[in-house]
LOTI-284113 format. One record per residue: x, y, z of N, C-alpha, C, O in turn; residue number from 1. Coordinates in steps of 0.05 Angstrom, whole numbers, plus 5000, padded with zeros to 4 digits. Layout:
<kolnus>
+------+------+------+------+------+------+------+------+------+------+------+------+-----+
!  n_X !  n_Y !  n_Z ! ca_X ! ca_Y ! ca_Z !  c_X !  c_Y !  c_Z !  o_X !  o_Y !  o_Z !   n !
+------+------+------+------+------+------+------+------+------+------+------+------+-----+
!    X !    Y !    Z !    X !    Y !    Z !    X !    Y !    Z !    X !    Y !    Z ! NUM !
...
+------+------+------+------+------+------+------+------+------+------+------+------+-----+
</kolnus>
This chain:
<kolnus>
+------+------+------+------+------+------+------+------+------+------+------+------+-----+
!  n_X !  n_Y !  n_Z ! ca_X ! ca_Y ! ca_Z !  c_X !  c_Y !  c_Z !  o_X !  o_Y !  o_Z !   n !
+------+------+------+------+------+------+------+------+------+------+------+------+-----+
! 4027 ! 3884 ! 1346 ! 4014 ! 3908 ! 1355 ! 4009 ! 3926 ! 1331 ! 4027 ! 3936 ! 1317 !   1 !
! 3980 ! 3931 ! 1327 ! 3981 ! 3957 ! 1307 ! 3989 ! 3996 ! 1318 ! 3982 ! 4011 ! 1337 !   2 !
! 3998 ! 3996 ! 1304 ! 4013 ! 4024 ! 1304 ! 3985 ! 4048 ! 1281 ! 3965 ! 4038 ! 1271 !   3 !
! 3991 ! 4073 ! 1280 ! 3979 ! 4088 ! 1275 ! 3961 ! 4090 ! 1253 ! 3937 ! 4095 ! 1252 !   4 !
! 3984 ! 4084 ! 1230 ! 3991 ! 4079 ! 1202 ! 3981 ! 4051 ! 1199 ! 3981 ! 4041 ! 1176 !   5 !
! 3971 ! 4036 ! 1218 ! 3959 ! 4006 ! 1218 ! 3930 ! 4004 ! 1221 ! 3913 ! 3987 ! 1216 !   6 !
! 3930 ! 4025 ! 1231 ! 3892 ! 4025 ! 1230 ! 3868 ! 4021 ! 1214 ! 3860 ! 4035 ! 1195 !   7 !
! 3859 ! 4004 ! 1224 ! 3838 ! 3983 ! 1205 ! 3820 ! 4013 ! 1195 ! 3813 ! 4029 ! 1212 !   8 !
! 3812 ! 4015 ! 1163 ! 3791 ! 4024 ! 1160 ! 3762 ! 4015 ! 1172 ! 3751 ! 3993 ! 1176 !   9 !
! 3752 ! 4048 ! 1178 ! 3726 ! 4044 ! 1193 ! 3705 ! 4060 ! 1182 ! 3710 ! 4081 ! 1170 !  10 !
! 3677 ! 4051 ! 1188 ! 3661 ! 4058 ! 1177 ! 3648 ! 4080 ! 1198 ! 3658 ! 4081 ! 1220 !  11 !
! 3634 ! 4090 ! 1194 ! 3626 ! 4112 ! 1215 ! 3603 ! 4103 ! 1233 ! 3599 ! 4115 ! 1254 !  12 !
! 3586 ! 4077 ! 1225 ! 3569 ! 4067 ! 1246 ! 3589 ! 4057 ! 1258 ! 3591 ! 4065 ! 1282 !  13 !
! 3613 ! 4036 ! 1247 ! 3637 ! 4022 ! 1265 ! 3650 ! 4034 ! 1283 ! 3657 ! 4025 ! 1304 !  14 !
! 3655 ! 4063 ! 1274 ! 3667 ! 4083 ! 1296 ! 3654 ! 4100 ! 1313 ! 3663 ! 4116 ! 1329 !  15 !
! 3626 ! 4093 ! 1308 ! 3605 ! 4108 ! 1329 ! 3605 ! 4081 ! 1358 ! 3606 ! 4085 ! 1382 !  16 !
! 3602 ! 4060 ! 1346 ! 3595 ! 4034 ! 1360 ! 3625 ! 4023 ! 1371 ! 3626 ! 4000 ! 1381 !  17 !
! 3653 ! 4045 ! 1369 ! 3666 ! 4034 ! 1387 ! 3667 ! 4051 ! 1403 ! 3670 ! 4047 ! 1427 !  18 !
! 3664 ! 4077 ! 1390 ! 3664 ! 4102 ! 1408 ! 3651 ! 4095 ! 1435 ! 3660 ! 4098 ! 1458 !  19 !
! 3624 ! 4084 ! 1427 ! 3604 ! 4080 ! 1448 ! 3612 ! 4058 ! 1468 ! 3602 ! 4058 ! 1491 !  20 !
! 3631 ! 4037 ! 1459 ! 3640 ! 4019 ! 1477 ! 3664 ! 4024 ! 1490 ! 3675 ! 4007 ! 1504 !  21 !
! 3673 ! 4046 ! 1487 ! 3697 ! 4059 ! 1497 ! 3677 ! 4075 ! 1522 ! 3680 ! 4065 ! 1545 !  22 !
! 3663 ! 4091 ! 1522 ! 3639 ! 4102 ! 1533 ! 3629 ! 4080 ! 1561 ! 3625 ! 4088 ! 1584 !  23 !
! 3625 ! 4047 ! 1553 ! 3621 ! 4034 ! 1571 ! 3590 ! 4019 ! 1568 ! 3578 ! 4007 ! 1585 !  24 !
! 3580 ! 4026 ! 1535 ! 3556 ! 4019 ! 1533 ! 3559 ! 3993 ! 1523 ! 3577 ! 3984 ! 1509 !  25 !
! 3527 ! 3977 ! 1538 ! 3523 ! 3959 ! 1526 ! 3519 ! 3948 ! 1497 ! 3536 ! 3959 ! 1483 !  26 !
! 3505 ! 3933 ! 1484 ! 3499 ! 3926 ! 1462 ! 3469 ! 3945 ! 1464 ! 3466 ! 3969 ! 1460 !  27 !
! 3450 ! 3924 ! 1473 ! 3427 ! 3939 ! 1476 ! 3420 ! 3975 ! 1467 ! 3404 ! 3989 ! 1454 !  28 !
! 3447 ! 3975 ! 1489 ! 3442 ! 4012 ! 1488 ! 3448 ! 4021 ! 1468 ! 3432 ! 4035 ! 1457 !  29 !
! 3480 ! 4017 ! 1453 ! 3492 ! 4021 ! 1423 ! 3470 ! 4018 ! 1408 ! 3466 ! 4035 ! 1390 !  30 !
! 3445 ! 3990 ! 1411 ! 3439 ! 3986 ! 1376 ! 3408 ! 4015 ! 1387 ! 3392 ! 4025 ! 1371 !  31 !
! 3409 ! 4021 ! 1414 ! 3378 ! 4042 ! 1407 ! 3386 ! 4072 ! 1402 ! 3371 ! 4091 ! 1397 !  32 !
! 3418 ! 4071 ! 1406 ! 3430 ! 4088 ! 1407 ! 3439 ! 4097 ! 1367 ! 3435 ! 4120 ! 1360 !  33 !
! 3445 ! 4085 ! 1354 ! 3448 ! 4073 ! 1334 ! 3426 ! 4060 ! 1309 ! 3431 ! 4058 ! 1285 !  34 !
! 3401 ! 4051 ! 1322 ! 3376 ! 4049 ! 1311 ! 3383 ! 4026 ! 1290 ! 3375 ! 4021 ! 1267 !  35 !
! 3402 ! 4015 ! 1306 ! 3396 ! 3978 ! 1297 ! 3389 ! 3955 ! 1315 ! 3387 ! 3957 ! 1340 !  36 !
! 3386 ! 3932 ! 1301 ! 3382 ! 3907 ! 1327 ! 3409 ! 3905 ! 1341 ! 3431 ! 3912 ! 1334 !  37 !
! 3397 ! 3890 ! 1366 ! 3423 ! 3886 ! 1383 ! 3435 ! 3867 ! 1368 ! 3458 ! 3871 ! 1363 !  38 !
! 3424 ! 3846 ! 1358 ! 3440 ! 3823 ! 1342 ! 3464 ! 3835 ! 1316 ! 3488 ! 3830 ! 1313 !  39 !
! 3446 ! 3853 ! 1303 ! 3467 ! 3866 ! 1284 ! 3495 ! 3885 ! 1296 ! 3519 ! 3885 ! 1290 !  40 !
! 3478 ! 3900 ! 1317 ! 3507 ! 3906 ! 1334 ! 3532 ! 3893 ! 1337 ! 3554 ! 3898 ! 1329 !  41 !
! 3514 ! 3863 ! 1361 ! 3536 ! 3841 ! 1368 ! 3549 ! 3829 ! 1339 ! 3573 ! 3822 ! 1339 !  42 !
! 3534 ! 3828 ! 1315 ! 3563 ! 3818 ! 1287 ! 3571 ! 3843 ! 1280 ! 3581 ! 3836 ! 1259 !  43 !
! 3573 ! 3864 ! 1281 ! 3591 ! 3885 ! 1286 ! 3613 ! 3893 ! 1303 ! 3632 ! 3905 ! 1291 !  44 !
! 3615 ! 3890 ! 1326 ! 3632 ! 3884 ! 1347 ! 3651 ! 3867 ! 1347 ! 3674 ! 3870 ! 1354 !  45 !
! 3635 ! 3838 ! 1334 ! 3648 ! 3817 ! 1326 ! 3668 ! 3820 ! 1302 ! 3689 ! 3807 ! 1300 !  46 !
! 3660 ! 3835 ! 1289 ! 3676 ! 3845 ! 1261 ! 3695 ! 3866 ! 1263 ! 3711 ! 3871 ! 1245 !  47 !
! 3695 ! 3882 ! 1289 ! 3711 ! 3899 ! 1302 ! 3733 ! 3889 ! 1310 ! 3756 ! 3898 ! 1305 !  48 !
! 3725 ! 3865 ! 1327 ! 3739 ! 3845 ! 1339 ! 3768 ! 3833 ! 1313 ! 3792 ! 3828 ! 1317 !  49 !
! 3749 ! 3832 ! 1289 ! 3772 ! 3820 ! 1275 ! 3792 ! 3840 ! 1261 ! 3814 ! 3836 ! 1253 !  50 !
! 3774 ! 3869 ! 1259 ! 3793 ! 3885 ! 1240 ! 3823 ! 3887 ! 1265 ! 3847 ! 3888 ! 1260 !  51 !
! 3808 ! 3888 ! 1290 ! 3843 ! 3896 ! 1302 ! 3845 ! 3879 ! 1316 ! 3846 ! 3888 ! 1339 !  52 !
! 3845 ! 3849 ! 1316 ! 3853 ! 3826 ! 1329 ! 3860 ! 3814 ! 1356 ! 3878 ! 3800 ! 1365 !  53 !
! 3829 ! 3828 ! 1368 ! 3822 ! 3830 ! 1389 ! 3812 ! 3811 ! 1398 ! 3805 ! 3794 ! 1381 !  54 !
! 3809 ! 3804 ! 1427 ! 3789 ! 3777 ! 1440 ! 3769 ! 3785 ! 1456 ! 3752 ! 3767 ! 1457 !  55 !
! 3758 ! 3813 ! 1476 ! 3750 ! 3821 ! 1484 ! 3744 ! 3850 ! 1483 ! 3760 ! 3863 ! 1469 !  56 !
! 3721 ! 3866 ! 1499 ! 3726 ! 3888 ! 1492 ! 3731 ! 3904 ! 1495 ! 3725 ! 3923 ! 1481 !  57 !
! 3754 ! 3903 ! 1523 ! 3777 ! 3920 ! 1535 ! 3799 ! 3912 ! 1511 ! 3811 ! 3930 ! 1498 !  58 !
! 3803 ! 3891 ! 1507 ! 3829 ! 3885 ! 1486 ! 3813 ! 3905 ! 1464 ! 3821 ! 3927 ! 1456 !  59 !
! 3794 ! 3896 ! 1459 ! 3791 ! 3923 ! 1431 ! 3791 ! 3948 ! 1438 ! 3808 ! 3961 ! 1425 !  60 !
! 3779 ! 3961 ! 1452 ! 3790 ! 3988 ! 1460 ! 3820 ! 4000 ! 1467 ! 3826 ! 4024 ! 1468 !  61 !
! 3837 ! 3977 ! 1472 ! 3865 ! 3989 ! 1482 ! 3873 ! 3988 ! 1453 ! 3890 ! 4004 ! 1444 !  62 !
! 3858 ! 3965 ! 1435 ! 3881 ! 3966 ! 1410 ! 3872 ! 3984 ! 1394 ! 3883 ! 3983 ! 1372 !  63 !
! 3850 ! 4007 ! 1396 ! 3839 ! 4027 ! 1377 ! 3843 ! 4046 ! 1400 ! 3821 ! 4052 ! 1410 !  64 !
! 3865 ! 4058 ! 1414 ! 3873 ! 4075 ! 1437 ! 3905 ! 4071 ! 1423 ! 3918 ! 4090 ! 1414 !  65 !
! 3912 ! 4053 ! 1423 ! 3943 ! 4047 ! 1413 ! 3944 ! 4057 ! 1385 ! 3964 ! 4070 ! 1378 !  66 !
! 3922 ! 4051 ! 1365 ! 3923 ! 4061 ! 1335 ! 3915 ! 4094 ! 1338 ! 3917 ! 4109 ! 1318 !  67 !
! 3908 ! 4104 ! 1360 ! 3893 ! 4128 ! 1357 ! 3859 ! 4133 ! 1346 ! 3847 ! 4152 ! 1336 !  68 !
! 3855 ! 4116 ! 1350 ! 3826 ! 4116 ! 1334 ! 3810 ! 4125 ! 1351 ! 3789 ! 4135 ! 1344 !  69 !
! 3818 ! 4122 ! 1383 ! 3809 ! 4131 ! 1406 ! 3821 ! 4155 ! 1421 ! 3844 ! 4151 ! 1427 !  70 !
! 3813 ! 4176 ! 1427 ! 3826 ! 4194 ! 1432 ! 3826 ! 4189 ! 1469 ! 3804 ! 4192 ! 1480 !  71 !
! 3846 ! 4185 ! 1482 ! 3835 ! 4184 ! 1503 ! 3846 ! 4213 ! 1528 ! 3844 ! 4216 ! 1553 !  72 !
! 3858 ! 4230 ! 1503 ! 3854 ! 4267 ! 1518 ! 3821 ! 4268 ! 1526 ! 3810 ! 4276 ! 1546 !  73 !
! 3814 ! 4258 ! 1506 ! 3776 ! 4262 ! 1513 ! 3767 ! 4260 ! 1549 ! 3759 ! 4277 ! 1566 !  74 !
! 3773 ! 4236 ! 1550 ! 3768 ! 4223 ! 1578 ! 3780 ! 4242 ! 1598 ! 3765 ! 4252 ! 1615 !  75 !
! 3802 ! 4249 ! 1600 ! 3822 ! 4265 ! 1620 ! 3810 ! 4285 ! 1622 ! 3811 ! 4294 ! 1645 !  76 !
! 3795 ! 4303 ! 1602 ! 3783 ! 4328 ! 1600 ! 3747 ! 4323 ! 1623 ! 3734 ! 4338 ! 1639 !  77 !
! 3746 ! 4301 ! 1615 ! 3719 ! 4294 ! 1631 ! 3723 ! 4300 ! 1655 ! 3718 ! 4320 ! 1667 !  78 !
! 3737 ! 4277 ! 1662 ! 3741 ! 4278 ! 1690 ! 3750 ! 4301 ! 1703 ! 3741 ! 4307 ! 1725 !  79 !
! 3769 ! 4317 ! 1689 ! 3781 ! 4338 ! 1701 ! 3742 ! 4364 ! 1702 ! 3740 ! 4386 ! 1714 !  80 !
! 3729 ! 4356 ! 1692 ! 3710 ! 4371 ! 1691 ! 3689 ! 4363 ! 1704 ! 3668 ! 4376 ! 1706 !  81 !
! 3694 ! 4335 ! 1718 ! 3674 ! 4329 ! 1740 ! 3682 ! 4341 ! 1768 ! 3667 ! 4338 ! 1787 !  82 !
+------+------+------+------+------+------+------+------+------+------+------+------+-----+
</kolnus>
């Protein structure tokens, strides 16, 4: 399990593009969102996949929620505001 102090360096498209999959977006949407191809997205994701040794993309979001890379006060504030 990575811990805090374990967190893979990230690049700021990498942390926009998990942000956004934490969010619930597709590929598609990330790369028009982002103003790349979907293909370049998906080997990005894929490369996501390896910095925190992930298999899917709930496994990658819990393991960048566990490092903190994900804030998930964010979310609670949402909801509490819907």
């Amino acid at each position: 399990m990575l811990l805090n102090s374990q967190a893979p360096r990230l690049t700021s498209c990498e942390l926009s593009i998990l942000q956004a999959i934490a969010d619930g977006a597709q590929s598609k949407e990330i790369a028009v969102h982002v103003g790349r191809s979907k293909p370049t997205i998906e080997a990005m994701v894929r490369m996501l996949y390896m910095k925190f040794n992930a298999r899917t993309r709930a496994h990658l979001i819990a393991r960048a929620i566990g490092c903190g890379v994900i804030d998930v006060a964010r979310y609670a504030q949402e909801q509490q505001a819907s």
